[in-house]
C-alpha positions, -999 to 999 in steps of 0.1 A, spaced: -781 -743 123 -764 -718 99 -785 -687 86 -796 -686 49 -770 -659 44 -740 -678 55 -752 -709 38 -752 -687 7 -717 -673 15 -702 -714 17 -717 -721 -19 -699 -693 -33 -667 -696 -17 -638 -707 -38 -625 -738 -25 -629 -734 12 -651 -732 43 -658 -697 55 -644 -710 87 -613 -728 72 -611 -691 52 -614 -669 86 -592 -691 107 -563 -684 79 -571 -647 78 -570 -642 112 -535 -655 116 -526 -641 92 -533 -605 107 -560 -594 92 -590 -574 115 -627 -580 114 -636 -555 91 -611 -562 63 -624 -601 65 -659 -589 61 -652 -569 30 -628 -595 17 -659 -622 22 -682 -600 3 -655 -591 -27 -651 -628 -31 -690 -640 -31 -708 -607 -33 -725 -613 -3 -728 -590 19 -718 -598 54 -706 -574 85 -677 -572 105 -701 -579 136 -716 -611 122 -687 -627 116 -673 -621 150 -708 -637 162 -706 -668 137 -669 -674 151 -665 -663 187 -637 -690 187 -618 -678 160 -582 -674 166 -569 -640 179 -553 -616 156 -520 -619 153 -501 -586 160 -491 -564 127 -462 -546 146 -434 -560 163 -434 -558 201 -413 -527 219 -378 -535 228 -376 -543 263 -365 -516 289 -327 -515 290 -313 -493 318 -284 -470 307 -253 -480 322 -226 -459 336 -199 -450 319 -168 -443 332 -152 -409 313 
């Protein structure tokens, strides 16, 4: 059964579910507490960080904003 407040926050969310809208913003790289303010902005609600990540333990991981380290490549001999 959803709470009162998130009921609140689907009516006055433009043209998707909150969890259709997290799912997206979570591949999309964006962090708990950006999403939270990003809710609020669009439906002046105001919703936490921490209550999303209750309302959506499933949601998908964040994707990774930097690009992983180049792997370890040994330096080779070379002869003089």
């Amino acid at each position: 059964m959803a709470t009162p407040t998130r009921e609140l926050i689907e009516l006055r969310l433009p043209g998707v579910s909150l969890a259709a809208f997290v799912s997206q913003r979570r591949r999309a790289g964006v962090g708990w507490r950006l999403l939270a303010d990003e809710v609020t902005e669009l439906t002046g609600v105001t919703v936490s960080f921490a209550t999303l990540r209750r309302w959506f333990p499933d949601a998908p991981k964040r994707k990774p904003l930097r690009p992983t380290p180049h792997r370890f490549i040994p330096k080779q001999d070379i002869p003089a």
